[in-house]
C-alpha positions as CSV (number, residue, x, y, z in Angstrom):
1,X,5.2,8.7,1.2
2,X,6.3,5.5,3.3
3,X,8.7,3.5,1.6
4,X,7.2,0.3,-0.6
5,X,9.4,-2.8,-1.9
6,X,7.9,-5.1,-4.8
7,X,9.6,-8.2,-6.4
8,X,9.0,-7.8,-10.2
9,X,9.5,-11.7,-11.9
10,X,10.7,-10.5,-15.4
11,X,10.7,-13.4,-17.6
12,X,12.4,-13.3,-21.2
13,X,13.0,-15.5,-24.3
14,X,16.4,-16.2,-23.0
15,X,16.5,-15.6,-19.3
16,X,14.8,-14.7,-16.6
17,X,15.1,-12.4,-13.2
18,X,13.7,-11.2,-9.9
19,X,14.1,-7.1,-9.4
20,X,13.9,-5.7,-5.9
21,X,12.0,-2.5,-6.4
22,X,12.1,0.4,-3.6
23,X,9.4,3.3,-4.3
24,X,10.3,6.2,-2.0
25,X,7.8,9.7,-2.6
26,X,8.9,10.4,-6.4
27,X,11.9,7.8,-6.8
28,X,12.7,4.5,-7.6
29,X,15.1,2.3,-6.9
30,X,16.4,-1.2,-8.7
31,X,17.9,-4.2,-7.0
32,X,18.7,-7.6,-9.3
33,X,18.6,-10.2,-6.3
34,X,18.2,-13.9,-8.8
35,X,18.7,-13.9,-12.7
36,X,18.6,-17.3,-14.0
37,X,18.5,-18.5,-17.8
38,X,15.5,-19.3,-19.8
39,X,16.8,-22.5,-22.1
40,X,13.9,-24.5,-24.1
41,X,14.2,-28.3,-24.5
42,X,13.8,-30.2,-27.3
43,X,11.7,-33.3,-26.7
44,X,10.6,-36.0,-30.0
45,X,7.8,-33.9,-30.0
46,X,8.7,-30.4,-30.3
47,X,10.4,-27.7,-29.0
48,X,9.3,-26.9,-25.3
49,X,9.5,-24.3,-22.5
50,X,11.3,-25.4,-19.1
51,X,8.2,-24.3,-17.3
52,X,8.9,-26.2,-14.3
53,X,12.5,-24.6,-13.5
54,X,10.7,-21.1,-14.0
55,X,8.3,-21.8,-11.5
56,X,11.5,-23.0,-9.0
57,X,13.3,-20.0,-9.8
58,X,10.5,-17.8,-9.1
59,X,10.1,-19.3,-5.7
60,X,13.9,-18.9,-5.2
61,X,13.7,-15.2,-6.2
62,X,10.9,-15.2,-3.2
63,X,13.0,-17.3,-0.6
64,X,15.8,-14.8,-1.5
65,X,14.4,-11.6,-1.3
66,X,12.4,-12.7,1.7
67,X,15.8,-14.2,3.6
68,X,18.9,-12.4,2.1
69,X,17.9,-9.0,1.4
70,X,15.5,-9.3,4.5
71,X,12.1,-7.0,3.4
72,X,8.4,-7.3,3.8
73,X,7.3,-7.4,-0.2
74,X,4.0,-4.9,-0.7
75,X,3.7,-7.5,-3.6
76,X,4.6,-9.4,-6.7
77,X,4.0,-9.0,-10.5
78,X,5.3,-11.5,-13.3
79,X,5.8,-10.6,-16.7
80,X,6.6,-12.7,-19.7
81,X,6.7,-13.1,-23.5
82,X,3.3,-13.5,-25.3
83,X,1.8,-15.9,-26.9
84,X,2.4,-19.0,-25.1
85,X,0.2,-21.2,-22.6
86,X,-0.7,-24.3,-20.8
87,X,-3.4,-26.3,-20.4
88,X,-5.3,-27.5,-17.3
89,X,-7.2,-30.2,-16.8
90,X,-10.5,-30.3,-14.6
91,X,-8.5,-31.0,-11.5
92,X,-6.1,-27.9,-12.4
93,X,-3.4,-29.5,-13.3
94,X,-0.9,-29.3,-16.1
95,X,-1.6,-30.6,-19.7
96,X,1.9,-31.2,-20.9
97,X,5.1,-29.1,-21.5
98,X,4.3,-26.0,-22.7
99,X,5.4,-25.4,-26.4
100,X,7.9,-22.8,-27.7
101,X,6.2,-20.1,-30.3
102,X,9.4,-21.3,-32.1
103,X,8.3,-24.7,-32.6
104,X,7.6,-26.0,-36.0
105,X,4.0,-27.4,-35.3
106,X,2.4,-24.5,-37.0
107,X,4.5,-24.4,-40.2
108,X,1.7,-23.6,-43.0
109,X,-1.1,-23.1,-40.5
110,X,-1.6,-19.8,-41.1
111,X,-2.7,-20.4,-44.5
112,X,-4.5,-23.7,-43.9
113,X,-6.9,-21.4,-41.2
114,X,-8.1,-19.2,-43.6
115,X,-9.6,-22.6,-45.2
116,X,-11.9,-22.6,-42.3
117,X,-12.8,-18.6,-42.2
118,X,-11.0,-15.8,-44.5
119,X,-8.2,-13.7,-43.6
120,X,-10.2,-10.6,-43.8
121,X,-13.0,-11.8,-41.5
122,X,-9.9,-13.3,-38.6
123,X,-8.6,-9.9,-39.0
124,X,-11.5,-8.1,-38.4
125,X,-12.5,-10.2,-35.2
126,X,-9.1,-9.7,-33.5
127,X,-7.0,-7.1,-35.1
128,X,-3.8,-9.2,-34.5
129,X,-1.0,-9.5,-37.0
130,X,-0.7,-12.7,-38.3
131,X,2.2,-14.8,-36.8
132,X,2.5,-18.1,-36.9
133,X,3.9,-18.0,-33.6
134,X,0.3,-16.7,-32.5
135,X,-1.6,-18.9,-29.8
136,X,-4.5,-18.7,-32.6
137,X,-2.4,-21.4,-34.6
138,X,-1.0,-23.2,-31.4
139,X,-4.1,-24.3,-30.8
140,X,-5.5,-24.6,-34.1
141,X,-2.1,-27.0,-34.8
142,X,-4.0,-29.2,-31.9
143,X,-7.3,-29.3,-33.5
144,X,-5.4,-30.2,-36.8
145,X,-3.0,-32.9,-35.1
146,X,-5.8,-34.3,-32.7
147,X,-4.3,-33.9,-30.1
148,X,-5.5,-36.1,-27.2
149,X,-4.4,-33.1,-25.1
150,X,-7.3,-30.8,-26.2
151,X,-10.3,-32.5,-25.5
152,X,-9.4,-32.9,-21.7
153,X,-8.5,-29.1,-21.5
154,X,-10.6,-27.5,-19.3
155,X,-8.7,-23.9,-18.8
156,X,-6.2,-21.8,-21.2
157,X,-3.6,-20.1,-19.3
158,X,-1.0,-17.9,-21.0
159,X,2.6,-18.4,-19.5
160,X,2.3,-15.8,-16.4
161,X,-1.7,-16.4,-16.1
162,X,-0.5,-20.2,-15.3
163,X,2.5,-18.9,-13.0
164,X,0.0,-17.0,-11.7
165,X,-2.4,-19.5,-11.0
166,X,0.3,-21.5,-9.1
167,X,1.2,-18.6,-6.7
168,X,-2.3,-17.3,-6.2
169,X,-4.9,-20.4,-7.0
170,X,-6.9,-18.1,-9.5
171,X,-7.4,-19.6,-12.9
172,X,-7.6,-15.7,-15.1
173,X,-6.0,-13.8,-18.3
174,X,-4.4,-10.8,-17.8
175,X,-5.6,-8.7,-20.7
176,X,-2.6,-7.5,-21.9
177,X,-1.3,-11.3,-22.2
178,X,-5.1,-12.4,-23.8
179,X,-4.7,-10.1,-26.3
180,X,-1.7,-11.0,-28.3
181,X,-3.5,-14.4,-28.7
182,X,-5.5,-13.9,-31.2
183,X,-8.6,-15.5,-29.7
184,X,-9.5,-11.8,-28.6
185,X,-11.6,-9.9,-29.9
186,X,-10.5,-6.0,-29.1
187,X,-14.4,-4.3,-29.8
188,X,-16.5,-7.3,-28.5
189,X,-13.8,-6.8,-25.5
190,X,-14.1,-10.4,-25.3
191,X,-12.5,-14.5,-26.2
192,X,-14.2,-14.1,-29.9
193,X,-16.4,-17.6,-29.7
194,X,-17.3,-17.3,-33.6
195,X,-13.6,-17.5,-34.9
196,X,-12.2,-20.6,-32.1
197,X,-15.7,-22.3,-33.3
198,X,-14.9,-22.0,-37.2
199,X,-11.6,-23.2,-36.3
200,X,-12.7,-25.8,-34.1
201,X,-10.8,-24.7,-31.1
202,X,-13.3,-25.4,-27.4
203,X,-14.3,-21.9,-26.4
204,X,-15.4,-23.4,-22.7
205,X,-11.6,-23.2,-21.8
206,X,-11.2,-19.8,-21.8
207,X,-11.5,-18.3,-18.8
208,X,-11.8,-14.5,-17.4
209,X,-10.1,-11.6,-18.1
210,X,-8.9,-9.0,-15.8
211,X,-6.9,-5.9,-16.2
212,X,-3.5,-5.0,-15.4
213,X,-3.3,-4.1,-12.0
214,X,-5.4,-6.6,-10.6
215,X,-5.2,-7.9,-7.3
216,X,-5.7,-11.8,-8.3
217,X,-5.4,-12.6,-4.3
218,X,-2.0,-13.6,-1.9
219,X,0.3,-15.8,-2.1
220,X,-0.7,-19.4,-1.7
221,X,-0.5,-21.0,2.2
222,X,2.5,-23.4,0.9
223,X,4.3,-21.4,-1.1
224,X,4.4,-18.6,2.1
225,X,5.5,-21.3,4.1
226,X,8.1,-22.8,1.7
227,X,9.9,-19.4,0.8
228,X,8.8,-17.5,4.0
229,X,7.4,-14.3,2.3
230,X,4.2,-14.5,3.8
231,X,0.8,-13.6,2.1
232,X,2.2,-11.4,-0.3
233,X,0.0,-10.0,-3.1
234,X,0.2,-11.3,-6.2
235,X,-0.8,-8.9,-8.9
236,X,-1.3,-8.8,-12.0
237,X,0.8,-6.0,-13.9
238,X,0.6,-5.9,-17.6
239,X,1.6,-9.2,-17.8
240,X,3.0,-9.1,-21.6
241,X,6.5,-7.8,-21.2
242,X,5.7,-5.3,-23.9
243,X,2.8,-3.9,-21.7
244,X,5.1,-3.4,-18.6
245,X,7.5,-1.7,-21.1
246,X,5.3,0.5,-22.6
247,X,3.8,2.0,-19.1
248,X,7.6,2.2,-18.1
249,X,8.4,5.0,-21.6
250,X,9.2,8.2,-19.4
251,X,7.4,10.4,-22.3
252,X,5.8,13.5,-21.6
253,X,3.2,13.9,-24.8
254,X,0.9,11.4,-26.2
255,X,2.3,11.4,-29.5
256,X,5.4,9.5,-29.3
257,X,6.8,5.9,-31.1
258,X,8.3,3.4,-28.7
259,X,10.4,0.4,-29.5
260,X,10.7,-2.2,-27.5
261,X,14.2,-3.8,-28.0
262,X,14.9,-6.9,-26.9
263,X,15.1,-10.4,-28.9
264,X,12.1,-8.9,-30.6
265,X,11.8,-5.6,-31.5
266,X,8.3,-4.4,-30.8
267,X,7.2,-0.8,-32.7
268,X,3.9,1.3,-31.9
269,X,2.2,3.7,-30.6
270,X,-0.4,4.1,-27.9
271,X,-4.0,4.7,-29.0
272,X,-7.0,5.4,-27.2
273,X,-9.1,2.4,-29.3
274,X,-8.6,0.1,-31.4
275,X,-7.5,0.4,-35.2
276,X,-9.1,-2.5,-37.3
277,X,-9.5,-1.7,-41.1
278,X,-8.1,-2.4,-44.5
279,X,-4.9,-0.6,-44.0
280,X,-4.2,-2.0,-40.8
281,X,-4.8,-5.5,-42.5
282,X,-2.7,-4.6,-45.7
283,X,0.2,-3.6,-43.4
284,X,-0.1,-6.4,-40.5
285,X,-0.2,-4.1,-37.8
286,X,-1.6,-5.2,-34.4
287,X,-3.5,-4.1,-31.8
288,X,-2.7,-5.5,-28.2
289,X,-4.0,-4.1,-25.2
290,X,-2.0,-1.3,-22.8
291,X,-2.7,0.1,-19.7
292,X,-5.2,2.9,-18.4
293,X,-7.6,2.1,-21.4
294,X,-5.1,2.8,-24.2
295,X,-4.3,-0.1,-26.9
296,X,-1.3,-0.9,-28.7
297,X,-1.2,-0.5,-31.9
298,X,2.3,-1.7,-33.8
299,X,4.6,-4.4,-35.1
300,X,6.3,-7.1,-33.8
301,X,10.0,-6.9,-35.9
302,X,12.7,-9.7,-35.9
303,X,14.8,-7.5,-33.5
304,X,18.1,-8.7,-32.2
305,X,17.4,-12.5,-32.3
306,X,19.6,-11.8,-35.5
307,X,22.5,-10.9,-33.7
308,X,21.8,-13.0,-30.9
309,X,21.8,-16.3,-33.6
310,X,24.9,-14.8,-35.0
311,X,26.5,-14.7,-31.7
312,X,25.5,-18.7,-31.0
313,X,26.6,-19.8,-34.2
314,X,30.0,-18.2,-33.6
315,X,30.3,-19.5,-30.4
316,X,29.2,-23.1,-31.5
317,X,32.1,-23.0,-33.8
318,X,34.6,-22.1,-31.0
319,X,34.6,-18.2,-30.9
320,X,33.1,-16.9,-28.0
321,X,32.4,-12.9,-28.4
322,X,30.7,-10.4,-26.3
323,X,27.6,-8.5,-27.7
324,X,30.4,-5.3,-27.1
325,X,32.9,-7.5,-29.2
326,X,30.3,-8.1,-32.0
327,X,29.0,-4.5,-32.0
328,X,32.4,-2.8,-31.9
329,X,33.1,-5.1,-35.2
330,X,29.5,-3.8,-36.8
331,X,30.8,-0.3,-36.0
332,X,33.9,-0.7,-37.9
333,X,32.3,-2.3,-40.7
334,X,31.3,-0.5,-43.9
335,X,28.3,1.1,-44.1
336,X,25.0,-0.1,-46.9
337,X,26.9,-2.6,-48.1
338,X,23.6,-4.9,-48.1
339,X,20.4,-4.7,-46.7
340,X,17.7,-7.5,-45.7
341,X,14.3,-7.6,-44.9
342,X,14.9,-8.6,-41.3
343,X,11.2,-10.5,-40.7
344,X,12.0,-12.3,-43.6
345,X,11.1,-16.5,-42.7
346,X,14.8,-17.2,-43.8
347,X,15.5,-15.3,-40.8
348,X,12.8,-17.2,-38.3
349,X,14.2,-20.3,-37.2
350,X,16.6,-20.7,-34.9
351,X,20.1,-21.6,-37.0
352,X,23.2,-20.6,-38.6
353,X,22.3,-17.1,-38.9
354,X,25.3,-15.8,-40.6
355,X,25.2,-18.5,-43.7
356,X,21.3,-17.4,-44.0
357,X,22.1,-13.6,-44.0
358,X,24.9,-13.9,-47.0
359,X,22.8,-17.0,-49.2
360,X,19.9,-14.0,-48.7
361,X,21.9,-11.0,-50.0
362,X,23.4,-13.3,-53.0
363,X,19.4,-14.3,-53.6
364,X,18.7,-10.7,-53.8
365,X,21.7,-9.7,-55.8
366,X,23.9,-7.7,-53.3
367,X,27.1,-7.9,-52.4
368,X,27.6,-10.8,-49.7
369,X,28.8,-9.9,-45.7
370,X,31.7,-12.0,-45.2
371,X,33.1,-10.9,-41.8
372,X,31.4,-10.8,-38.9
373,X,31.2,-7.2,-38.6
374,X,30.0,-6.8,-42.2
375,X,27.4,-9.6,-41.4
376,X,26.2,-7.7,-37.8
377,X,26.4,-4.4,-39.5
378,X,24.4,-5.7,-41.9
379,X,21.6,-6.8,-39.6
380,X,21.7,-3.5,-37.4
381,X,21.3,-1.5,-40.6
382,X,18.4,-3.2,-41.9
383,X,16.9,-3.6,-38.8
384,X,16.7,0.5,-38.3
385,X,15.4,0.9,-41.7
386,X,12.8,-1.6,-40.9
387,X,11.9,0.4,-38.3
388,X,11.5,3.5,-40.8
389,X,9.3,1.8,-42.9
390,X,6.9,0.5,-39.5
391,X,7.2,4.5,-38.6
392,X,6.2,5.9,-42.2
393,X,2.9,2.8,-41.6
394,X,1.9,4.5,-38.0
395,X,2.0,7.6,-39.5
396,X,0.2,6.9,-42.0
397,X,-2.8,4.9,-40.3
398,X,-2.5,7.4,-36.6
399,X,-2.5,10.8,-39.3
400,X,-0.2,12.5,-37.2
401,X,3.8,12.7,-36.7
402,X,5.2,10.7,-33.9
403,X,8.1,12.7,-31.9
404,X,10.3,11.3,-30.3
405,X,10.8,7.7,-30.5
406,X,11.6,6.1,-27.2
407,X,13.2,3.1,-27.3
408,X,13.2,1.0,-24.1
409,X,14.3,-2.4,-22.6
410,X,17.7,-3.7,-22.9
411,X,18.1,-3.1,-26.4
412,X,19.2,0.2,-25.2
413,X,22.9,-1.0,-24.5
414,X,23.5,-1.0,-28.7
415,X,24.3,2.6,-28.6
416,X,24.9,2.1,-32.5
417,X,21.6,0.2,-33.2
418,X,19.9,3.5,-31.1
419,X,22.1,5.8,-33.1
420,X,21.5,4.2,-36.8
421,X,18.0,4.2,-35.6
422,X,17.8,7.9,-35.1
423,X,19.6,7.9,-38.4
424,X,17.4,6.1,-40.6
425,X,14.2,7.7,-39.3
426,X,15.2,11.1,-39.4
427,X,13.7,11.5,-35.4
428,X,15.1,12.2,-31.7
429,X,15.7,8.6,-30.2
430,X,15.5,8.5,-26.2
431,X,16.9,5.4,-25.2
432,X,16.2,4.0,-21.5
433,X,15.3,3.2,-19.1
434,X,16.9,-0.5,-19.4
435,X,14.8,-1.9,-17.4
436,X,11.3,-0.7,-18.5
437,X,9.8,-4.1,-18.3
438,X,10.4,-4.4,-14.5
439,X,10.0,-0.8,-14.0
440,X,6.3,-0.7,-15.5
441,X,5.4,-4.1,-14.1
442,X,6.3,-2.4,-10.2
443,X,4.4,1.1,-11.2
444,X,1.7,-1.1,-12.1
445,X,1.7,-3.6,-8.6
446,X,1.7,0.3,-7.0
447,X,-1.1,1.6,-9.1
448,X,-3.0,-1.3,-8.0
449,X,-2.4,-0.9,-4.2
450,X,-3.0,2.5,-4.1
451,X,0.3,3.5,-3.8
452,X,0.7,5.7,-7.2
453,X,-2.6,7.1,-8.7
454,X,-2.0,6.7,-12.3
455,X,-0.1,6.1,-15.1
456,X,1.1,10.2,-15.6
457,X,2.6,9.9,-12.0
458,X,3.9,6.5,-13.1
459,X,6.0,7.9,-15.7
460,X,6.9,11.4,-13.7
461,X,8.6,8.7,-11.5
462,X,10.6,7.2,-13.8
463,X,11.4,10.6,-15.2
464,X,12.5,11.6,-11.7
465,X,14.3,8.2,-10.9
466,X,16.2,6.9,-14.6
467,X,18.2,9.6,-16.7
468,X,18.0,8.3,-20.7
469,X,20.4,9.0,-23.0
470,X,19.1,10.9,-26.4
471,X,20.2,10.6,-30.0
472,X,19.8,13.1,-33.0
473,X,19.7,11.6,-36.5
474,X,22.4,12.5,-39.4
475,X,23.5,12.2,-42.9
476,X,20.1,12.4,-43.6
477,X,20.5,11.4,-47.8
478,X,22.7,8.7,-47.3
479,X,19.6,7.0,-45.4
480,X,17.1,8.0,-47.7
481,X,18.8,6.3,-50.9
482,X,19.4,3.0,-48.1
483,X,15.7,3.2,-47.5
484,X,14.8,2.7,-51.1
485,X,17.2,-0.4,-51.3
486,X,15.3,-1.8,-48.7
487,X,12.0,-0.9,-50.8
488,X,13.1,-2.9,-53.6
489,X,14.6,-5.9,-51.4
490,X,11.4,-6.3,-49.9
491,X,9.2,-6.1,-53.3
492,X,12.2,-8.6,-54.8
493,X,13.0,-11.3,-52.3
């Protein structure tokens, strides 16, 4: 096989970078040539994404890969976050700043939709959790605000579909990215017109959808000449991180959990359709579209945006620690002192985490975390058991036992977060590869140039190339009586 390189644009809640990727026969190889952070602004009116400084550091990434590491790039995929978009006039250009899915414009939207058309029916025409972070409410906090914006919209880009759009000129959703909207509609396999009409969204600026692994077209003239990359393919991975993550899990049956673990923690399992009925509803599970025709179906879970809060609050006060630092402290910390429903809204908002976690546990009754180890323990615990209880739902709604769970993306660094997680659900944890977001969105840029021939051979490759690291649970009882705690926190709080 000759030798292919592909620049993978990885973009994350809190920062962002290019990968050099080298496919070689059966093997893969991973170069980081620009990593760059990913801060939002706060303007009067909200909190907003730097979209602009992305877009510069992706031509940078191209300038340097193209210059410094001197190689001829088979092509280039971006992957972001979900959820999030821009708006384009007729004449294509930008409507605005892009909002954060942090922002507080949907605050009680949620609720205020189902005014306009019941839960039940919303549900059943997209099979999305509700989130009010969803680009459902986004746009529905438009239609509510009257925003001048809205009526002048002529196309809906999520976040990569507009980066997109600016290195290729063609105005289309990646799938994977158009379904964790909400405006989807998963058996229709198409923007569901009835539920933006009831909510009085304009379904006219939605435009087409492709599938991961599209070719969308080259490079624009300019942007060649600027960086000097030439007409480089742009393709269109699986755009939602989790979707590049997901192709990346080096598993070798069907019936396997993955986490993805990151700021979020993402739980599920691939199925072949699909799964929208009353359990599905009761639990708020999702379905969001994989690749090679599978769907999938999980739960998006607070992740480590606790610890990562934690970490900023500290270091607002004057102590600066490294996630090692912090964890080493969790590790030394007593174990089940307190437990907390992690996806709590206490626990949404960016803030002083730490004072939130303790005035939760004295709400509920438990003792309260006062060092910062009992207060990171805390969250790591109770993060694992949450992922127990998402594990006992799949099961539940899939009828059949998921073994192992593979946990990928750079959550995998918190060996004891992989280690309590193995714990709490009584499974084999395979953690890695680290990467997984960059590594699926590359096996998907070969797929589409004919350069792999599927996703199977996909993950052989990264089974050849990445060498994970596996965890066995223990004290199996100790875990068990935990797990109830959380039971009753979560009835109670």
């Amino acid at each position: 096989m000759t030798p292919h390189t592909y620049l993978a644009i990885d973009l994350g809640a809190e920062s962002g970078r290019a990968i050099l990727a080298a496919l070689d026969d059966t093997r893969l190889s991973l170069t980081e040539v620009h990593r760059f952070a990913n801060t939002p602004v706060r303007l009067p009116d909200g909190l907003h994404w730097d979209i602009l400084r992305l877009w510069s550091e992706i031509k940078t990434a191209l300038h340097i890969a193209t210059h410094k590491h001197r190689v001829q790039l088979a092509g280039i995929g971006i992957d972001t976050w979900g959820v999030d978009y821009g708006l384009l006039d007729r004449t294509g250009a930008l409507i605005g700043n892009p909002y954060h899915y942090r922002d507080s414009r949907t605050d009680g939207l949620v609720e205020e939709s189902f005014k306009r058309l019941p839960r039940e029916r919303i549900f059943d025409l997209t099979g999305i959790q509700f989130m009010q972070l969803n680009s459902l409410y986004q746009l529905f906090s438009m239609v509510v605000q009257q925003s001048p914006a809205l009526p002048i919209a002529e196309t809906f880009l999520t976040t990569p579909d507009l980066l997109n759009y600016w290195l290729s000129g063609r105005k289309a959703c990646e799938f994977t990215m158009a379904t964790t909207t909400q405006c989807y509609d998963p058996r229709q396999c198409g923007w569901s017109q009835p539920l933006l009409e009831a909510l009085g969204i304009p379904f006219h600026i939605f435009p087409e959808v492709v599938q991961p692994g599209t070719v969308l077209g080259t490079v624009l003239p300019d942007i060649a000449e600027e960086t000097g990359c030439g007409r480089v393919p742009v393709i269109a991975p699986a755009c939602h991180d989790t979707g590049s993550a997901v192709a990346a899990v080096p598993a070798e049956n069907q019936h396997f959990a993955w986490i993805s673990s990151g700021t979020w923690s993402i739980m599920g399992a691939e199925a072949s359709e699909p799964i929208v009925n009353a359990q599905s509803l009761k639990y708020n599970f999702t379905n969001e579209g994989g690749v090679n025709g599978t769907w999938r179906f999980s739960k998006n879970i607070m992740g480590l945006w606790l610890v990562q809060e934690c970490r900023r609050t500290w270091a607002r006060a004057g102590e600066e620690l490294s996630y090692t630092e912090i964890t080493q402290l969790a590790a030394g910390a007593e174990p089940f002192r307190s437990i907390i429903d992690v996806d709590a809204d206490d626990f949404f908002q960016p803030g002083d985490m730490p004072a939130r976690i303790q005035q939760y546990c004295a709400r509920t009754q438990q003792p309260v975390p006062e060092t910062r180890g009992a207060i990171v323990r805390c969250a790591l615990e109770s993060l694992a058991l949450k992922y127990r209880w998402v594990l006992d739902r799949l099961e539940e709604l899939l009828s059949y036992r998921l073994e192992p769970i593979h946990i990928i993306g750079g959550g995998t660094q918190n060996r004891l977060l992989n280690q309590l997680t193995a714990d709490a659900t009584h499974r084999s944890v395979v953690a890695g590869p680290i990467e997984a977001t960059a590594i699926g969105n590359v096996l998907m840029q070969a797929i589409a140039l004919g350069h792999l021939t599927s996703v199977d051979e996909a993950r052989a490759v990264v089974r050849h190339s990445f060498k994970p690291a596996t965890y066995e649970p223990r004290a199996a009882a100790e875990w068990d009586v935990a797990y109830e705690r959380l039971s009753n926190v979560m009835r109670v709080a």
